[in-house]
N, C-alpha and C positions, 0 to 999 in steps of 0.2 A: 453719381448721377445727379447733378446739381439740376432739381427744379425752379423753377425763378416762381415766386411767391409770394408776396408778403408786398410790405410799404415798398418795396424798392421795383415792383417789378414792372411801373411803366416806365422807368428808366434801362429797360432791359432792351438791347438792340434787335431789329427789329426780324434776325436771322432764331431768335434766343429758342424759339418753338424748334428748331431744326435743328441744334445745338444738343437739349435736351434730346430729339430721339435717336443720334448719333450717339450720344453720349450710352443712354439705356442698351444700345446695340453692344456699341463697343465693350458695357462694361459683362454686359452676356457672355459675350466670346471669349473677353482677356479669363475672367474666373471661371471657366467651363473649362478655357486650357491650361491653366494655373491648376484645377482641379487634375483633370487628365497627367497632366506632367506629372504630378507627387505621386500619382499611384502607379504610374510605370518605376518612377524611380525605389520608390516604397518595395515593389514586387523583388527590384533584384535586391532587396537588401533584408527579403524574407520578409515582408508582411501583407500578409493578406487583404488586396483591394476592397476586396466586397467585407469584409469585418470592418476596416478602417474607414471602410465609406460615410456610416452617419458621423464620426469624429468630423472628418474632413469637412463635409456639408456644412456644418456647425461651426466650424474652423471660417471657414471662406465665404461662409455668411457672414458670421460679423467682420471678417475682410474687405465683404461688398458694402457693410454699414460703415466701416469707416472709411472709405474712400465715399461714399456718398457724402459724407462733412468735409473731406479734402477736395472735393469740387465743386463745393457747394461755397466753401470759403478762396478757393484757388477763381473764381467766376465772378465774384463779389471785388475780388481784387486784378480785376484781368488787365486793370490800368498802369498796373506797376510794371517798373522795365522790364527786360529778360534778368539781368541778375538780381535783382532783388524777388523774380520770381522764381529765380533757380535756388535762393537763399532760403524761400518759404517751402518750398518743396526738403530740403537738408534738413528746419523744423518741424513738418509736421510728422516726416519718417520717424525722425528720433523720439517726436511724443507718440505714434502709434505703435510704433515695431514694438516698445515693451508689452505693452496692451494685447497685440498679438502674439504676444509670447505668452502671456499670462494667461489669455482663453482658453488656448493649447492645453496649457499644464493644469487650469481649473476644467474643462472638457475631462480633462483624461482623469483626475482624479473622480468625478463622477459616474463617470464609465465604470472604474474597477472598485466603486465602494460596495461591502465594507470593506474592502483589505485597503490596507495602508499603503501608500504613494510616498516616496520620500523623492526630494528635489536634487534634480541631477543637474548640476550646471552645465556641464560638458552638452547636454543636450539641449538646454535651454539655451546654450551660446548657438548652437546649430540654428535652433527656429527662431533665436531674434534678429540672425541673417539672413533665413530663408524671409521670416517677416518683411523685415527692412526691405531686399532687394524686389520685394513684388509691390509693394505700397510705393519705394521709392521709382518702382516701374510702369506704374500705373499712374503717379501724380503728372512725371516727364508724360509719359501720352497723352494724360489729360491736357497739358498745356499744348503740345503740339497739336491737338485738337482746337481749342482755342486760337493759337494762330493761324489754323488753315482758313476756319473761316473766318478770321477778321482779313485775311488775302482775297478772299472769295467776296466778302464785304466790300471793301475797300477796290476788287476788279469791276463791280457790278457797277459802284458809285463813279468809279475810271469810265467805264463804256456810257454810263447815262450822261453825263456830263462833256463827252466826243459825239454821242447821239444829237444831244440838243446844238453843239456848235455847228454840226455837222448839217440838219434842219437850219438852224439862223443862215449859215454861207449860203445854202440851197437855195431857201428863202431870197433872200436877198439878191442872187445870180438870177432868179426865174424873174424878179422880179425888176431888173434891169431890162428885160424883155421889151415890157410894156414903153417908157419914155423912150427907149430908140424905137418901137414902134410909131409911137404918137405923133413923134420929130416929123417921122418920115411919112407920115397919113396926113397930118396938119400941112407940111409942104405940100402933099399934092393937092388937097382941099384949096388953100389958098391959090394953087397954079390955075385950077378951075376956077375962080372965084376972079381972078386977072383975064379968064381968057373968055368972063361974060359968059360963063355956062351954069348958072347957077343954079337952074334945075338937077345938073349932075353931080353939083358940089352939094345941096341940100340932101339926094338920095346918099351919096358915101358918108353924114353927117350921121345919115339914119344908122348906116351900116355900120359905122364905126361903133354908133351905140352898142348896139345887138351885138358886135364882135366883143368889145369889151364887158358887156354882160355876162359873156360864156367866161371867158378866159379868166379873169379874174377870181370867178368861184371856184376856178380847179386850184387843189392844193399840190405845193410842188414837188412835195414826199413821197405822191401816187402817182405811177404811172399808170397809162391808159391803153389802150386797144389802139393799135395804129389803124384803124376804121376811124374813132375817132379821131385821132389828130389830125387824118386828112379830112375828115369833113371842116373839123377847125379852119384849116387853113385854105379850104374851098371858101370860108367864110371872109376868110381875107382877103383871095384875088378877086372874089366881088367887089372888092371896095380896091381894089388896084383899076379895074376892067371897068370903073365909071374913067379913069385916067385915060387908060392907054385901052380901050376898047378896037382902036382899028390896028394895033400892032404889036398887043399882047394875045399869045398863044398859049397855052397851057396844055400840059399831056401826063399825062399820070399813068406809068403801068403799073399796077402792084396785083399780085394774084392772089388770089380769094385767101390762101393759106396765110400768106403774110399778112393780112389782113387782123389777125389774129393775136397777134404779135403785139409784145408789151413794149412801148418805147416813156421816155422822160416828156412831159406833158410839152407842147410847144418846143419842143428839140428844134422840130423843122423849121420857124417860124424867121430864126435871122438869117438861116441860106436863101431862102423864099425871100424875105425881105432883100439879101444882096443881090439875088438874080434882076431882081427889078429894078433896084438900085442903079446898080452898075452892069447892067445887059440893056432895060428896055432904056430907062432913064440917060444911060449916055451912045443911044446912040437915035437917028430920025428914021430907022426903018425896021419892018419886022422881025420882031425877037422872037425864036419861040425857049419855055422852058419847060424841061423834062424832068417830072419826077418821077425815079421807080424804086422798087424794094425787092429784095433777093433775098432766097435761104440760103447761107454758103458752109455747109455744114452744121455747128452750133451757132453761128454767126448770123446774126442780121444787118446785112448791107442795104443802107438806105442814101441814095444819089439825087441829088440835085445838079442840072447842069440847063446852061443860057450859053445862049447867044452872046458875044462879045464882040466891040469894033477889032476888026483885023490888026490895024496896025496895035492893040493892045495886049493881042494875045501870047506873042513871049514877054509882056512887062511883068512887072510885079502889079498887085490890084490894087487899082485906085484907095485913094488915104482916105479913110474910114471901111475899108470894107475890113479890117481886122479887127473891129469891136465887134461886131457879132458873132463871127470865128474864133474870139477867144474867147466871148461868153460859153459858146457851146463848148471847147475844148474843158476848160473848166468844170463846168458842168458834168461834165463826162467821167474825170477824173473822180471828182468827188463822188458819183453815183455807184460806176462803177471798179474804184480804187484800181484805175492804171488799168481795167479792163476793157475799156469802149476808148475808141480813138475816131478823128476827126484828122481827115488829108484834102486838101483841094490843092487845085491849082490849074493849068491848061492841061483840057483832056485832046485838044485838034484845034488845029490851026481857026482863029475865033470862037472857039469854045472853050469856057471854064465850067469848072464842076469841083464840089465837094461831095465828097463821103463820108458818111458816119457808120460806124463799124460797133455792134454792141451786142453782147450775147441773148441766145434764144431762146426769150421766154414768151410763153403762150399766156393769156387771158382766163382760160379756163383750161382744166385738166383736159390732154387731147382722148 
């Protein structure tokens, strides 16, 4: 039961407290069955468990002290490869098994003093095997102990180190968001600003402020209440509706329950952006765009779909509307590992639509 103590013990990893009380565990059980086994075997060979008991006690205490210095120096050396620590483990058997053979035979001469003990090799060969094979059984455990948790160690250190790349990609995908946003806000600011409406272009100025103000604080590791993301992006087609005010339409079903619903912060933000993009933006008469949300079993289906010019709706979409479709694809994958997926494409003759497909979780315990 190697304790970490001493000069050495802020060098001690930082599992070492958990180590120790596996270790105290482990060495409970191996010597309570080590104990139990001798006395079953003891019984059919005629001798009496309950007489033989305080020997044994005595016995496999100092069994338990010397494996507490073969783990105590086996822990001190845990740096060495496996054969060099399978070679320390051959050494320290061979210097305890006699020591455990000796307590034995000095136990037992004190037991039956005054009569006289004479030294029986034959049976001294028997308990510096029995010795041997429990110390050289217990040194193997103890290292196999030791490597579990330097695996355990070493998965922990694996998973924090895919955690944090895992955050930076996220980071960094959420964070693509914003400059194709900005592109596509500053183009219409300036189209208002060319078409002499500069009260309208001043108000979306405003607005873009205030929108950048929220989104920006949201961190992209948390997802949010799909309540909130649609107010999010209520936040947004205000600053579209200073543009297209007389032929942008907007229609949002979502019902109270999905409302509830945990989604990735701004998920919606580049469909929304593309329905405007490529629905109101190319074409000169009224768009409207439909967003709804569905429970579909454990599923949460969340649709976005626009208006599109006719003759566009069997093409492929216009070149750029696949960077925001890959952001989210992307997105998806990494949040939720090949679990949430992202399909668009024409749903009826001048209308496109995307869906986001991602599993159902709620906000708060329902």
């Amino acid at each position: 039961m190697a304790t970490i103590t001493g000069p050495n013990a802020h060098s001690a990893p930082p599992q070492s407290g958990d180590i120790v009380r596996a270790t105290l565990r482990l060495s409970l059980v191996y010597w309570a069955s080590m104990f139990g086994a001798d006395s079953v075997l003891g019984y059919f060979i005629n001798i009496d468990p309950l007489e033989s008991a305080p020997l044994k006690f005595v016995l496999f205490g100092a069994g338990a002290l010397m494996t507490y210095g073969m783990s105590l120096l086996l822990f001190r050396l845990r740096r060495l490869s496996f054969t060099h620590k399978a070679l320390l483990c051959f050494l320290l058997t061979a210097v305890t098994a006699p020591v455990f053979t000796a307590v034995d035979f000095f136990n037992y001469v004190i037991c039956q003093y005054p009569k006289p003990v004479s030294f029986d090799p034959v049976y001294s060969g028997y308990m510096l095997i029995e010795g041997a094979s429990m110390l050289f059984g217990w040194s193997c455990l103890f290292v196999a102990l030791l490597y579990h948790f330097e695996v355990r160690e070493r998965e922990r250190r694996l998973a924090a180190i895919r955690e944090e790349a895992l955050t930076t990609q996220m980071r960094a995908l959420r964070y693509q968001v914003n400059p194709h946003f900005l592109f596509n806000t500053l183009n219409s600011i300036a189209s208002l600003i060319e078409e002499g409406a500069a009260d309208r272009a001043e108000r979306m100025v405003q607005s873009l402020s205030n929108f950048m103000r929220s989104t920006l604080s949201l961190d992209p590791m948390h997802d949010l209440p799909l309540a909130s993301e649609l107010a999010l992006q209520e936040d947004y087609l205000e600053i579209e509706r200073e543009r297209f005010s007389d032929r942008l339409s907007v229609h949002i079903d979502v019902p109270t329950a999905a409302r509830e619903a945990l989604v990735p912060s701004l998920i919606l933000q580049p469909l929304i952006e593309n329905a405007i993009k490529h629905g109101v933006g190319a074409t000169s008469g009224p768009v409207e765009i439909v967003l709804t949300a569905r429970r579909d079993g454990e599923r949460l289906r969340l649709s976005v779909e626009n208006d599109m010019p006719p003759e566009g709706a069997d093409s492929p979409p216009p070149v750029g509307m696949g960077i925001g479709l890959r952001n989210v694809t992307e997105r998806l994958d990494l949040r939720f590992q090949g679990d949430g997926q992202l399909s668009s494409g024409p749903v009826a003759p001048g209308r496109w639509g995307a869906t986001i497909e991602i599993p159902w979780r709620l906000s708060c315990p329902a």
